[in-house]
C-alpha positions in Angstrom: -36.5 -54.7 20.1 -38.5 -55.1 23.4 -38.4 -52.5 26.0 -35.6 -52.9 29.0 -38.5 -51.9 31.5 -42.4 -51.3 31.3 -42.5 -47.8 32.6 -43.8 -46.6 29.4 -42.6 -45.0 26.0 -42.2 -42.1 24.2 -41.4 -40.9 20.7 -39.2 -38.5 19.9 -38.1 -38.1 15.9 -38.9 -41.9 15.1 -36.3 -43.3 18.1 -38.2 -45.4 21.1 -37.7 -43.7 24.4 -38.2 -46.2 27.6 -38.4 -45.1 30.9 -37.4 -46.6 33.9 -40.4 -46.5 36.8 -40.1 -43.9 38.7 -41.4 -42.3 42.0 -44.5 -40.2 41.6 -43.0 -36.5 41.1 -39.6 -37.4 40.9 -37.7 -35.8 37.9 -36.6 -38.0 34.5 -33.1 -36.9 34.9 -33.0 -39.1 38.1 -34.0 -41.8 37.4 -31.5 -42.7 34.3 -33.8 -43.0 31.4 -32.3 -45.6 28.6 -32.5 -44.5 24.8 -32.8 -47.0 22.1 -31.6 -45.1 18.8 -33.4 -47.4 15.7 -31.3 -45.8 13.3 -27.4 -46.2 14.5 -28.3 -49.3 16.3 -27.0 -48.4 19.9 -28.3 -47.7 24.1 -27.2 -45.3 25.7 -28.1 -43.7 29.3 -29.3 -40.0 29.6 -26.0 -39.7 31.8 -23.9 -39.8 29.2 -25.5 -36.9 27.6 -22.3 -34.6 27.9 -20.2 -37.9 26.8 -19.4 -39.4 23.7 -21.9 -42.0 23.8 -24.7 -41.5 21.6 -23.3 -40.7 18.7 -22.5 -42.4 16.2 -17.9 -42.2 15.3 -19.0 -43.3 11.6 -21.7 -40.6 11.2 -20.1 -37.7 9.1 -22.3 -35.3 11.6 -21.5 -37.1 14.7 -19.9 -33.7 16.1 -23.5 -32.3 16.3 -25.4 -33.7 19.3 -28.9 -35.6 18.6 -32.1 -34.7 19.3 -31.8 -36.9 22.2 -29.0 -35.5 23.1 -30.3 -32.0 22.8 -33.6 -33.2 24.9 -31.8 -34.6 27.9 -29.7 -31.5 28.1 -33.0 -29.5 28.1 -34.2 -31.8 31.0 -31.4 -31.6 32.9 -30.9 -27.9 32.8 -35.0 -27.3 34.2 -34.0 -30.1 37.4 -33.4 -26.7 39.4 -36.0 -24.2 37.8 -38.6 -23.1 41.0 -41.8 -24.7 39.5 -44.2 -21.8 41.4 -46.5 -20.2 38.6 -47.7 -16.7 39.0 -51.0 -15.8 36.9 -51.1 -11.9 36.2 -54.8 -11.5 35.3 -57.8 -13.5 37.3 -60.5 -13.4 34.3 -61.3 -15.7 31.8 -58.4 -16.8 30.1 -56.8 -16.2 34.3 -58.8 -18.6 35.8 -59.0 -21.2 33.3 -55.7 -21.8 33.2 -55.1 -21.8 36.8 -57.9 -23.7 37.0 -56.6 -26.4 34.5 -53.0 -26.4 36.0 -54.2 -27.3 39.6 -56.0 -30.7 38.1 -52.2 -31.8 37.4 -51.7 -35.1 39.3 -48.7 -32.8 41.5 -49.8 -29.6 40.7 -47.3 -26.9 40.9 -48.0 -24.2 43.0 -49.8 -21.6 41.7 -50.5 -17.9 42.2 -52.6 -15.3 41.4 -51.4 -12.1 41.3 -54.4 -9.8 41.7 -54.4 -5.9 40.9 -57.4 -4.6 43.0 -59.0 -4.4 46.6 -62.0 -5.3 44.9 -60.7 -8.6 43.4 -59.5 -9.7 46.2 -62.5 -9.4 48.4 -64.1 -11.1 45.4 -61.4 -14.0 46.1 -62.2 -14.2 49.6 -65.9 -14.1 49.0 -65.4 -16.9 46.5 -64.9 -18.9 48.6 -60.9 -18.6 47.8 -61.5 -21.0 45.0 -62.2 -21.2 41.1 -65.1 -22.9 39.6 -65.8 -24.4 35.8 -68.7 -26.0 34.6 -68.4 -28.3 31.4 -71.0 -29.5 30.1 -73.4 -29.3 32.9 -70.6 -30.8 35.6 -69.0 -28.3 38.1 -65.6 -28.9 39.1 -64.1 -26.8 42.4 -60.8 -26.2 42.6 -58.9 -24.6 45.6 -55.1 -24.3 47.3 -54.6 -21.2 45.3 -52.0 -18.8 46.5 -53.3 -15.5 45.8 -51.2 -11.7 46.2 -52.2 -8.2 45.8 -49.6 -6.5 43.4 -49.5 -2.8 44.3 -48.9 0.0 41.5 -45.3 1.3 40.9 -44.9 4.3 43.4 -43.7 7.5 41.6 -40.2 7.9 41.1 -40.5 11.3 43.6 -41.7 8.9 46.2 -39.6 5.8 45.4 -36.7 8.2 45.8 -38.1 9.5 49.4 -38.6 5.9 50.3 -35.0 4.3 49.4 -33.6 7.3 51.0 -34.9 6.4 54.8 -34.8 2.2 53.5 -32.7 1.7 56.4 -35.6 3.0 58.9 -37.8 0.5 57.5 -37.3 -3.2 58.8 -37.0 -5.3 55.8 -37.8 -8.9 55.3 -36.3 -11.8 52.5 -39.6 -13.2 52.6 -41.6 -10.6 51.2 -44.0 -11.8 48.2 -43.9 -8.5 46.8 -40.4 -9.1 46.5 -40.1 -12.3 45.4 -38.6 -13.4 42.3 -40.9 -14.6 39.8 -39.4 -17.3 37.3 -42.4 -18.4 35.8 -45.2 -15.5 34.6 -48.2 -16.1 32.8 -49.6 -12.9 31.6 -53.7 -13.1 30.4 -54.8 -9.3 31.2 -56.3 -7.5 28.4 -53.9 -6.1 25.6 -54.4 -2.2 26.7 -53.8 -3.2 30.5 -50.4 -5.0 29.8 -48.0 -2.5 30.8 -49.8 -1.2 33.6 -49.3 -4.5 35.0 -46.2 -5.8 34.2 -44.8 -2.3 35.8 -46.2 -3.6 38.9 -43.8 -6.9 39.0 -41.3 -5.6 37.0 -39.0 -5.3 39.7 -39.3 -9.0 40.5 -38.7 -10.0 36.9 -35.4 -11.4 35.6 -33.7 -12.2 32.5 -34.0 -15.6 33.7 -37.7 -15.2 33.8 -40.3 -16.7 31.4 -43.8 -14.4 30.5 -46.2 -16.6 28.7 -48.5 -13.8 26.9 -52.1 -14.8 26.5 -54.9 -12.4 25.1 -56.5 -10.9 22.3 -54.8 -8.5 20.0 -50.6 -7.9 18.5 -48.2 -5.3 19.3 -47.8 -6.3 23.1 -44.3 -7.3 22.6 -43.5 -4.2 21.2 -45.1 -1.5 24.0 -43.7 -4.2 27.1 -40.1 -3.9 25.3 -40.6 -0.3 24.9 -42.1 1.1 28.1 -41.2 -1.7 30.1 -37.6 -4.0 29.4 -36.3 -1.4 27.0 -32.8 -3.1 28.4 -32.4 -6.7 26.1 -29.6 -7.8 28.3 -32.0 -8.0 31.3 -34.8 -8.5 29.3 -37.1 -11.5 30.2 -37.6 -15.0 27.7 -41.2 -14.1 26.5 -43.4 -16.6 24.7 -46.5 -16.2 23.0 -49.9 -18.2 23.3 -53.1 -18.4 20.8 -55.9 -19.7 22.8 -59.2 -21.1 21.1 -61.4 -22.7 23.8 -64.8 -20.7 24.6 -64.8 -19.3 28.0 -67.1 -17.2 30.2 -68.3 -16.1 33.5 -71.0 -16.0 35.3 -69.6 -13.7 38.2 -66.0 -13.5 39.9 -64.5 -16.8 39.7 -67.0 -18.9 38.5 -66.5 -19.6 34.9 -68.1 -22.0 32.5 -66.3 -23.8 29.6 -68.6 -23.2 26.5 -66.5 -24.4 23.8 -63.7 -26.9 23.0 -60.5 -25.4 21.6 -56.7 -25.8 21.6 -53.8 -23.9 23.0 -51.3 -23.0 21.0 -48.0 -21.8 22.1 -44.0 -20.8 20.6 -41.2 -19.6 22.7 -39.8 -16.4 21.1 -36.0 -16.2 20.3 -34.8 -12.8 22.1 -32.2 -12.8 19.0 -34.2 -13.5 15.7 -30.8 -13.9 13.6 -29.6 -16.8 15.5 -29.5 -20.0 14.2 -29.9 -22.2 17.2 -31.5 -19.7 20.0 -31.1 -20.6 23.4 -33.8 -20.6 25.4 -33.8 -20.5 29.5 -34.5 -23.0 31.8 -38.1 -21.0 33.3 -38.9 -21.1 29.7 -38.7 -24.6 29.0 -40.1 -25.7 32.5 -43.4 -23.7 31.6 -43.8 -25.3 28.1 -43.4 -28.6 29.4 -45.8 -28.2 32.2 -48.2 -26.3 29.7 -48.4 -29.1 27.3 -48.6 -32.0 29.9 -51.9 -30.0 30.9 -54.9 -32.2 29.0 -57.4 -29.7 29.2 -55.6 -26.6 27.9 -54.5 -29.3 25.0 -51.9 -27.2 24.4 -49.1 -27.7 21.6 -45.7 -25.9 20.6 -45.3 -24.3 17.5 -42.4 -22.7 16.0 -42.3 -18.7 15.9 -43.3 -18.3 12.0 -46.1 -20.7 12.9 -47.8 -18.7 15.7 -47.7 -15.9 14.1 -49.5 -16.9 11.6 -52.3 -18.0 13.8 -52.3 -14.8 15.5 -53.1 -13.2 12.4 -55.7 -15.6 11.3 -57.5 -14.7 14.6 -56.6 -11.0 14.6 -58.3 -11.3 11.3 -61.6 -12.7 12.5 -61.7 -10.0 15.6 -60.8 -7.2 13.1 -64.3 -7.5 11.5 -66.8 -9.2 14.3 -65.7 -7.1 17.3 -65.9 -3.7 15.9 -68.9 -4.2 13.7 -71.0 -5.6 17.0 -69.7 -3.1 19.0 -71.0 -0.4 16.2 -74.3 -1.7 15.7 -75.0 -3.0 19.7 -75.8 -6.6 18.2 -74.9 -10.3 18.8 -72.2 -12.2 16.5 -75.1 -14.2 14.7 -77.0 -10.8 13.7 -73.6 -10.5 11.1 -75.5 -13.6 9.4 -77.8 -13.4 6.5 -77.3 -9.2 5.9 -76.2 -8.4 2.9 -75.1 -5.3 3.1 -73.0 -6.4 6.0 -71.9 -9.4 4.0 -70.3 -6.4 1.5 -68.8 -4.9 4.7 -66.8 -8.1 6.0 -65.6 -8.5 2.4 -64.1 -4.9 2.0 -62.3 -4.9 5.5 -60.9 -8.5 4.7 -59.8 -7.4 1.4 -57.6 -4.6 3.2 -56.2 -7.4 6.1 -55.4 -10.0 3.2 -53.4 -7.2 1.4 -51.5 -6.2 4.9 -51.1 -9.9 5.7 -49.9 -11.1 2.4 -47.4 -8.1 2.4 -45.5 -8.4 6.1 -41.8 -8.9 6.0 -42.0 -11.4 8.1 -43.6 -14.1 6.2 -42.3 -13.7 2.9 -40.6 -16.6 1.6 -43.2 -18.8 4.0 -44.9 -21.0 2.1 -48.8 -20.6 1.2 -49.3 -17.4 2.5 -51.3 -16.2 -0.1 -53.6 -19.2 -0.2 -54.3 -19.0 3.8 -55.2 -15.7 4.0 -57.1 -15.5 0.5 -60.4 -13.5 0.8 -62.7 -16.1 0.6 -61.2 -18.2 3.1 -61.2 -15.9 5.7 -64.5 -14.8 5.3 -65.2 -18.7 5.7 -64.1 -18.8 8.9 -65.3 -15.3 10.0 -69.0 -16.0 9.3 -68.4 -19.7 10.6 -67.4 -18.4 14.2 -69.8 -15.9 13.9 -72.5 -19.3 13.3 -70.6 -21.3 16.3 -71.1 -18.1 18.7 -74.4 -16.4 17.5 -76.4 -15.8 21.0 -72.7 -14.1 22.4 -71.7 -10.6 22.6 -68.4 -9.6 21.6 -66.1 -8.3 24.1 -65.7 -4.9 22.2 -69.7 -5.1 23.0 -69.3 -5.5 26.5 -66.7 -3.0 27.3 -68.2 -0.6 25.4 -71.3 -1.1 27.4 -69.6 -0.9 30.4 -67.8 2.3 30.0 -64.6 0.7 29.5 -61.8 0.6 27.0 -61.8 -1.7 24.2 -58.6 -3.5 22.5 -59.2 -1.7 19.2 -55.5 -0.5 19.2 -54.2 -4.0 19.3 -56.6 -5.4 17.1 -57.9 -3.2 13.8 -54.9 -0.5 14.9 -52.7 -3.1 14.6 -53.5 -3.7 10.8 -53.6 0.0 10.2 -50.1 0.3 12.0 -48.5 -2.3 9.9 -50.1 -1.5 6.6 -48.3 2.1 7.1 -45.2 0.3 7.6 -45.2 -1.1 4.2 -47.5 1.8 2.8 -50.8 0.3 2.7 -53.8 2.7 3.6 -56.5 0.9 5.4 -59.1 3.4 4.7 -62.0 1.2 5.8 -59.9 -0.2 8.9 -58.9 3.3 9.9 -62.8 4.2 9.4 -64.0 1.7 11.7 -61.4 2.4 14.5 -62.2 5.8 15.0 -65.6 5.0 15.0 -65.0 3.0 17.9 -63.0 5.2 19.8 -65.6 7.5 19.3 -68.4 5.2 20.3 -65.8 4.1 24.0 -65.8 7.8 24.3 -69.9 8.6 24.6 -70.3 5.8 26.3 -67.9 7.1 28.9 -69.6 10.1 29.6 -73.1 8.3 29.3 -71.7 6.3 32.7 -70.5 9.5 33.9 -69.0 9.3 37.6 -70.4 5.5 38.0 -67.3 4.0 36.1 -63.9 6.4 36.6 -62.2 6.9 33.7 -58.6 6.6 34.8 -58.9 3.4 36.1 -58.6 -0.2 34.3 -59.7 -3.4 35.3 -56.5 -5.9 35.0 -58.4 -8.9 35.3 
């Protein structure tokens, strides 16, 4: 069967999707795709998608719409979804994918939400653009909104304030204001609810937040200290990122390592059987994966998770152990004694793993998080990035807090769940806390305490 047009095709569950040409920018919906199904035989348009056309009256399950069906529904309910994006979080992860969305042939508009005074003079001193080298080419990119979020005022002073609101001359177009649909969220794990209290107020439940970072149990605090409400609760999903990124100073980054982006939107009802997901959500995944650089994919919830833990796994025993000995990730190689370390704090993770509620009944759990194999991939890593420091390293260097809550905590949180003691686990976190809290009083004044950087 030959195509009606030669706009392209596309393949979705074995049937031949052709495409009409289109304007540049201009939405599928509009332009009347045409669906060839190989299996039933029949065309149909994508504005019969409500009708009774495509399906099939001799198909014993032709009351339950087809995929096609179900994917032209999908496209029709994002025509109206505002395509602005709002990055909370300017560093690494932050720029990169900002930076990779704005090399979209029409780019949505993007903006960075910035928490400090001093990031924004950064910005502005910047040049008001990001920067990425890849293998020795630098590419500029610029036409960035950018917005200074403001901490939550006290609820003595928020009081004072809506008390005299009608003194104060209001405007619809303030961006503090403004609702955000579309949220990606790549601050550190420990700075997450800080930040998401600052734009709470502009968050709906028809909002999307894509969380990015390091670390699990962020759901968990942001529904507790943050959404505790799930009927005005946002659609959250979750992202796994693998590609090797640092900076050089504010803005400039430099893209040391190939990787993938893997992402999973997260039913806000785990017992249903066909969740519903919102329009933001669905925009942002689409316009995630179209990005080639981020060469990002979806995954289904069960699957994520399981890459989470895999690289949980791997930060659970580099990051703390550079942290406690002030080394690089290839001094791990060739010790020994260290070697005996990495295999008694994986032997507690495997057991935590392989015991999780959650993934019982999944399929070769045991096998991918078996001893050996992690310890594979944690020395391998520690081989593909031997001249870097960990991040644990640099914060505790710098005075600041490290993500060991969300990272070994998280293994010794669970494990109590189920009632696993992670002796060695629980060893190594408090040895960390106690090495972040010398090292605070070793900067003294220089670095306040109280403060976080969000980026």
């Amino acid at each position: 069967m030959r195509p009606l047009c030669r706009a392209g095709a596309r393949v979705i569950n074995r049937c031949w999707i052709w495409v009409t040409a289109c304007k540049p920018g201009s939405n599928l919906l509009q332009n009347s795709p045409i669906f060839y199904n190989q299996r039933h035989r029949y065309w149909w348009s994508a504005h019969d998608a409500d009708g009774n056309k495509g399906r099939d009256t001799n198909d014993p399950d032709s009351e339950k719409p087809s995929l096609l069906v179900r994917y032209c529904r999908a496209q029709r309910r994002t025509v109206n979804t505002p395509r602005r994006i709002y990055i909370l979080g300017a560093g690494n992860i932050g720029g990169f994918v900002a930076h990779s969305l704005a090399g979209l042939p029409h780019r949505p508009p993007i903006t960075l939400l910035l928490p400090s005074q001093k990031s924004l003079t950064s910005w502005h001193e910047q040049g008001e653009s990001i920067k990425l080298t890849t293998n020795g080419l630098l590419d500029t990119k610029s036409n960035f909104d950018v917005s200074f979020v403001r901490r939550p005022r006290p609820p003595e002073e928020a009081s004072a304030v809506q008390d005299n609101l009608h003194l104060v001359p209001q405007s619809r177009d303030d961006p503090q204001d403004e609702i955000i649909h579309n949220l990606i969220v790549t601050v550190k794990a420990l700075n997450t609810v800080d930040a998401l209290r600052r734009v709470a107020h502009r968050l709906t439940r028809e909002s999307c937040i894509l969380f990015i970072q390091n670390g699990m149990g962020v759901i968990e605090e942001v529904n507790d200290k943050v959404f505790p409400d799930p009927a005005t609760r946002p659609q959250y999903m979750l992202g796994v990122i693998s590609h090797g990124i640092y900076h050089t100073k504010p803005f400039t980054l430099v893209h040391s390592g190939y990787g993938t982006t893997a992402l999973a939107m997260l039913p806000r009802n785990i017992e249903e059987v066909k969740p519903q997901f919102e329009p933001s959500a669905l925009y942002l995944l689409r316009t995630m994966t179209r990005t080639p650089v981020l060469a990002a994919v979806g995954f289904a919830p069960t699957d994520l998770l399981q890459l989470q833990l895999e690289k949980l796994a791997v930060n659970a025993v580099i990051n703390p152990l550079t942290a406690l000995m002030s080394c690089v990730n290839g001094d791990l190689l060739h010790q020994p004694s260290i070697s005996r370390v990495i295999r008694l704090l994986l032997a507690e993770i495997c057991v935590v793993v392989q015991s999780l509620p959650e993934l019982q009944g999944v399929s070769n759990v045991k096998v991918r998080f078996d001893i050996t194999r992690l310890e594979g991939q944690v020395l391998s890593i520690a081989n593909k990035t031997a001249a870097n420091k960990s991040s644990m390293l640099q914060d505790i260097n710098q005075g600041r807090l490290t993500e060991i809550e969300y990272i070994t905590g998280y293994i010794i949180r669970r494990g109590e769940e189920i009632g696993i003691q992670c002796v060695l686990n629980y060893m190594v976190k408090h040895m960390i806390k106690t090495k972040e809290r010398l090292a605070k009083e070793k900067h003294g004044n220089l670095l306040p305490t109280e403060s976080r950087n969000l980026g």
